[in-house]
C-alpha positions in Angstrom: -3.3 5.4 -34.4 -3.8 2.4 -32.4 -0.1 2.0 -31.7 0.3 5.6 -30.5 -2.7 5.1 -28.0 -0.9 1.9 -26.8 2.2 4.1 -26.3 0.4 6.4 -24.4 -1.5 4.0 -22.2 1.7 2.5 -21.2 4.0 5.6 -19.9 0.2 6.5 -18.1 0.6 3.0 -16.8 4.4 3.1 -15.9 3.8 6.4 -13.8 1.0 5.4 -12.0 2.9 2.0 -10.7 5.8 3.6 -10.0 4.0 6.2 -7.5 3.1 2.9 -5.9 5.9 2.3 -3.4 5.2 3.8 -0.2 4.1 3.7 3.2 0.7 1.9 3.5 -2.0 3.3 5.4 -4.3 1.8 8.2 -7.4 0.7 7.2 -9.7 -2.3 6.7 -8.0 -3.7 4.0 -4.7 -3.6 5.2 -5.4 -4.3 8.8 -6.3 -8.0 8.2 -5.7 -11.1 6.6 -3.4 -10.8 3.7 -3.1 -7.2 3.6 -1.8 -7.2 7.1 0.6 -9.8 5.6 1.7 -7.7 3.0 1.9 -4.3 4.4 4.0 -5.3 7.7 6.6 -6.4 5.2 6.8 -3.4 4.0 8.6 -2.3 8.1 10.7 -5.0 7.9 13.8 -2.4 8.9 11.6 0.1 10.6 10.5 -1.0 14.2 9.0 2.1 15.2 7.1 2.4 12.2 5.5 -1.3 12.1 4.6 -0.8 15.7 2.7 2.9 14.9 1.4 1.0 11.4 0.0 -2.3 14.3 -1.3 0.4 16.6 -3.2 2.5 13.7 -4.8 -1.4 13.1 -5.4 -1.7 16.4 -7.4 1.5 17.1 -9.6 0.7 14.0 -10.4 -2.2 15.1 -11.7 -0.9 18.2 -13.8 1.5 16.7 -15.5 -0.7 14.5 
């Protein structure tokens, strides 16, 4: 029984990573530091989208 559940767990797991890899979003977390970091290298072949991801940071930061 244990085996089976361990199966289970891991195709739940598998799915849920590989719906991962997209487009971060603007917010908090990855508008600084690291995350910033992290998520521009994510554009590194799309200018115009890094520049709309930098400008999403930029109006939350003025808001806050």
């Amino acid at each position: 029984m244990n085996f089976k559940y361990s199966v289970v767990c891991m195709i739940g797991l598998s799915f849920a990573l590989i719906g991962c890899d997209g487009v971060p979003e603007a917010n908090s977390v990855n508008c600084s530091g690291r995350g910033l970091e992290s998520s521009l290298s994510t554009f590194r072949n799309d200018e115009v989208a890094r520049q709309a991801f930098v400008d999403k940071c930029d109006e939350l930061k003025k808001g806050n």
